[in-house]
C-alpha positions, -999 to +999 in steps of 0.1 A: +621+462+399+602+457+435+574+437+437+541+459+446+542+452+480+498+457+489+488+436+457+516+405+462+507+401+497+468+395+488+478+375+460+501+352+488+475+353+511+451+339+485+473+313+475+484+306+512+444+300+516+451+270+492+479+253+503+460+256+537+427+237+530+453+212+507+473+203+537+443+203+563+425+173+546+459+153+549+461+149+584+424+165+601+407+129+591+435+109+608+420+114+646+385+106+630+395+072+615+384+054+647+347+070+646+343+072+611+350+030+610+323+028+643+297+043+621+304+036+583+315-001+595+352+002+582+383-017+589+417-008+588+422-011+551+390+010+544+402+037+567+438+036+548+421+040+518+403+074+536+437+089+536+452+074+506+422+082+480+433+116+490+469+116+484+464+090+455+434+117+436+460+144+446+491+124+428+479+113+399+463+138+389+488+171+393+506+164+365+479+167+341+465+197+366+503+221+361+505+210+321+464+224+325+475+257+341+508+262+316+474+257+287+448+275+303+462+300+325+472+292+363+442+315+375+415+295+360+429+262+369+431+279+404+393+286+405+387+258+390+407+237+420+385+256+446+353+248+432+360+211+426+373+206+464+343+222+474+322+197+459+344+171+470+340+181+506+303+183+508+300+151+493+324+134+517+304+153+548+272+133+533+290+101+527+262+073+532+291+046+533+335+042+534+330+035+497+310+069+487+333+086+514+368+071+496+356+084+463+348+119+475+382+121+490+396+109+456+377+140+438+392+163+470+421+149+460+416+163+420+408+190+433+444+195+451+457+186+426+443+217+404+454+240+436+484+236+443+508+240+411+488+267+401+495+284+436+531+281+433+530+296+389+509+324+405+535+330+431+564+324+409+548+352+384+541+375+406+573+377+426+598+373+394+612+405+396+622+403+434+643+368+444+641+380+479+608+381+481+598+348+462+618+330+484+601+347+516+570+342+500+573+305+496+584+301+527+550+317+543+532+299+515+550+268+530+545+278+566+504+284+559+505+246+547+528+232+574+512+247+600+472+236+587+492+199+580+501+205+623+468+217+631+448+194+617+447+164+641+441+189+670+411+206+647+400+173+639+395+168+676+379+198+682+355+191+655+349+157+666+343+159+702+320+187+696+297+175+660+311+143+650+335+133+620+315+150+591+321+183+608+361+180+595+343+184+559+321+210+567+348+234+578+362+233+541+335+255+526+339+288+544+379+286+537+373+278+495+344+301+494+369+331+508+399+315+490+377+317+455+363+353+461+399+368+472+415+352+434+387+368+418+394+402+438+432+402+435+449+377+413+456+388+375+456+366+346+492+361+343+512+356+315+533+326+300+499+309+289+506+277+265+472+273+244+493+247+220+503+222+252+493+193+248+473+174+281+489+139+271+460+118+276+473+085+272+503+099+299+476+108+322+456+073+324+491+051+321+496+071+360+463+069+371+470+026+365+504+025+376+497+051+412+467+033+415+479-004+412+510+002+439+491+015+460+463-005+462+483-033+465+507-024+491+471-016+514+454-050+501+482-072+512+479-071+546+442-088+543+443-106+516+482-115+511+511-116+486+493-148+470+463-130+462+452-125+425+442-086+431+474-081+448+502-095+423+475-077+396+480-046+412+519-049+409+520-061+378+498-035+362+518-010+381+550-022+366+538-024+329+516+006+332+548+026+350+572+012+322+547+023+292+546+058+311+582+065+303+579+051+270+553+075+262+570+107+280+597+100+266+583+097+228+556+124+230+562+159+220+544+177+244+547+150+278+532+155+306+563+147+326+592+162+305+616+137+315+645+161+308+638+183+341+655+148+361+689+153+340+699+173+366+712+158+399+701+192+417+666+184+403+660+150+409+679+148+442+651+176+456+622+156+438+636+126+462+641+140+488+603+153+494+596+119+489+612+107+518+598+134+535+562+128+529+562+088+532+581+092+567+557+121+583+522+108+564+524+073+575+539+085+613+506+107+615+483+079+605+497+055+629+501+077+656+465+080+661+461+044+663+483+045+689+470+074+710+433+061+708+438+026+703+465+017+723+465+045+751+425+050+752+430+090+742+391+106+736+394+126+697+401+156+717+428+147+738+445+131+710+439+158+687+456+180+713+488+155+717+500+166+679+496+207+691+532+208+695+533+203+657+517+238+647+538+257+665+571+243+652+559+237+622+558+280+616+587+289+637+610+269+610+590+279+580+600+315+589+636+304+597+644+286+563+632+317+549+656+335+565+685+313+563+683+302+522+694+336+508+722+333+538+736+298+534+724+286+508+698+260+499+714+229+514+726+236+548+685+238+558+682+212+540+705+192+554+701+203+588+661+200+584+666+162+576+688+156+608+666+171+629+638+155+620+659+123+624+666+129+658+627+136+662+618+102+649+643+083+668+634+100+702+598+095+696+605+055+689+627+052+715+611+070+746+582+082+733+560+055+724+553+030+753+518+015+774+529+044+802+549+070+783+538+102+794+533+133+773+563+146+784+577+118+768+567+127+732+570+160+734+606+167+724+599+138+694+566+158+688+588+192+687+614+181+666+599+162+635+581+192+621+607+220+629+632+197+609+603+195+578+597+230+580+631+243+576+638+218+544+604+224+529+607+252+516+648+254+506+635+224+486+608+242+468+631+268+460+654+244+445+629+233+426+616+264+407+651+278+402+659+254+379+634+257+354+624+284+330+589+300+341+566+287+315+577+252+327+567+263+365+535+251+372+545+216+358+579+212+381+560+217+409+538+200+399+563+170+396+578+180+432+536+173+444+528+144+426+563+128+443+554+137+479+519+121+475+532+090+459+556+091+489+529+097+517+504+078+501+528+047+501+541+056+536+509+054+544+502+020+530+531+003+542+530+016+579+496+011+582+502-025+571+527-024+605+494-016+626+464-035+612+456-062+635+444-044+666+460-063+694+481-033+711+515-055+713+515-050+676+507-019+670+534-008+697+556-034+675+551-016+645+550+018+651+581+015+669+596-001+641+581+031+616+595+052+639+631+039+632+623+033+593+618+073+596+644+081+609+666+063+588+649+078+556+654+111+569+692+104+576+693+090+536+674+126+526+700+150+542+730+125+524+707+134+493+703+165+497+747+172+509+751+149+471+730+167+447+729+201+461+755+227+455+770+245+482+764+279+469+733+271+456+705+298+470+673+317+465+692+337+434+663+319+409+667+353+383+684+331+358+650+308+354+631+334+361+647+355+336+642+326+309+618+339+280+593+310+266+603+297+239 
């Protein structure tokens, strides 16, 4: 049976509105950084912790938000997800200070987290009966986020050079405002509710400890030092907290990470792979605008217009993994996503980052990184939800999510160690030398992905779809 073509396509778009203000808060702050420190009186490691709150609200926290929508239905969590992000946002465009601001970004963050699992169960439900189509509809789904995740350092410099850093927050509401009213228009409640699942409390706050504590520590060291009381803390409780998480997921009958979805190499070799992803292009994006305004002298705008050739790539290989998956399989764009962006990351360390290298320079770099994300994106997705049955949806991509944020939000960390200092002969230093770290994750992701993948695997997902709850 055919998908109804008019109602599906309203239902995508109202997810795609989603994933679109999700990805935009990633990477629209990063040409803002500079200002936002001028006037709030933040250093580096404040302005990591903009970005990271983010990613780390949005990581710990979408676990908890897919075993929510497999409880209470993925339509009310979705709601639910737009009305907390935003609140989120107009508390971070009235921020008073960095440490008001970082906590509004961690409740953006929550609020991500509450969007985007429910967005793929929605999609997952409403194209079951047509594994063409699902797989075309993820791959716009994906597009509408890789192409917002492109735009938003060149929106971000609109924004700035026009009404100043808060603006990038203000430009949330009319997007969740038509996001909210086209669910309640056009998206059903949708079946394989789970009232009895448990929300695993004591799961949830062991990850909150554990995300929290690497992170944090990995940002403080660069100020304070591997010596430091907070930093060895925030180790340590990461390690005991992480190691008392798979105790308890293991043990509990309902976990909020069912450690049994990682038995399969196909499974955890896609989870891995998006992690490499995200900590190679996340931390790249936050120190190339260090370099561009920093080192080069770049204005927000012309900066923000340096990462334009992102969008555009960004949707042209969206729409051609979509059309290559159901031909190849899932892991030739895989692999061939991961080489290219490879190739992107060493061309951009290697000829693109300089004192005097032009913009002609970057370009091809700047060209091929996202068309090499965008056509593994979304043949990883897919990989992802045809392995499980469909009640369990919502929570493995949930567990896809919450690995790509741990992954940026560390690449963030760590590469923005690489920078702090501000003397430009380190910053070229270092983001040179993330550059090359990039490209060498990249090359391990496509070795990952040629492992763990099958050959024939592709878009046929009617065997989990097919799956009745138990």
């Amino acid at each position: 049976m055919k998908t109804d073509r008019a109602p599906s396509l309203a239902i995508l778009l109202a997810c795609s509105f989603a994933f679109i203000i999700v990805q935009l808060d990633v990477t629209i702050v990063n040409v803002a950084l500079p200002q936002i420190g001028r006037e709030l009186g933040a250093d580096v490691t404040d302005l990591q912790w903009v970005v990271d709150a983010y990613t780390l609200g949005f990581a710990v926290f979408l676990l908890s938000a897919g075993a929510l929508g497999d409880k209470f239905g993925s339509r009310r969590t979705f709601l639910t997800g737009f009305a907390l992000f935003t609140a989120a946002s107009l508390a971070c465009a009235m921020a008073p200070s960095a440490t008001a601001l970082n906590i509004a970004r961690a409740l953006q963050g929550a609020g991500a987290a509450l969007l985007v699992p429910s967005s793929l169960a929605i999609l997952n439900a409403t194209y079951a009966d047509d594994k063409a189509m699902l797989a075309k509809a993820i791959a716009w789904w994906t597009a509408s986020g890789g192409m917002s995740i492109a735009a938003g350092p060149v929106l971000g410099g609109l924004l700035l050079s026009v009404a100043g850093w808060r603006s990038i927050f203000w430009v949330n509401i009319p997007i969740c405002v038509i996001g909210f009213w086209l669910t309640c228009r056009v998206v059903p409640a949708l079946a394989g509710r789970d009232p009895h699942r448990s929300l695993d409390l004591a799961g949830q706050l062991l990850a909150i400890v554990a995300l929290t504590g690497l992170i944090g520590a990995v940002i403080e060291v660069e100020s304070l030092g591997w010596s430091h009381w907070m930093v060895r803390g925030g180790l340590a409780a990461a390690v005991v907290a992480g190691a008392l998480f798979i105790r308890v997921e293991s043990r509990s009958k309902s976990p909020m990470l069912p450690l049994a979805l990682f038995r399969g190499a196909p499974f955890s070799g896609a989870v891995l792979f998006g992690v490499l992803m995200n900590f190679s292009y996340y931390g790249v994006i936050f120190v190339l605008s260090f370099y561009l305004q920093k080192v080069r002298g770049f204005g927000v705008l012309h900066a923000g217009l340096v990462f334009l050739p992102l969008t555009a790539t960004f949707i042209l290989s969206n729409i051609v993994s979509g059309w290559m998956a159901p031909r190849t399989g899932l892991r030739t764009p895989m692999i061939l996503g991961a080489a290219i962006g490879a190739s992107g990351y060493a061309l951009l360390g290697w000829w693109g980052i300089s004192n005097d290298a032009t913009f002609l320079h970057m370009l091809p770099g700047l060209a091929l990184i996202p068309a090499g994300m965008g056509l593994a994106v979304p043949a990883m997705t897919t990989s992802i939800l045809s392995g499980v049955e469909r009640r369990q949806a919502g929570t493995a991509s949930a567990v896809l999510n919450t690995a790509r944020q741990v992954g940026g939000a560390v690449g963030v960390a760590i590469f923005g160690a690489l920078v702090a200092g501000g003397v430009n002969a380190h910053i070229l230093g270092g983001i040179q030398l993330a550059m090359g770290v990039s490209s060498g994750l990249l090359l391990l992701a496509g070795l990952l992905a040629f492992t763990c993948i099958r050959p024939g695997a592709s878009t046929d997902v009617h065997r989990a779809l097919q799956v009745q709850p138990r």
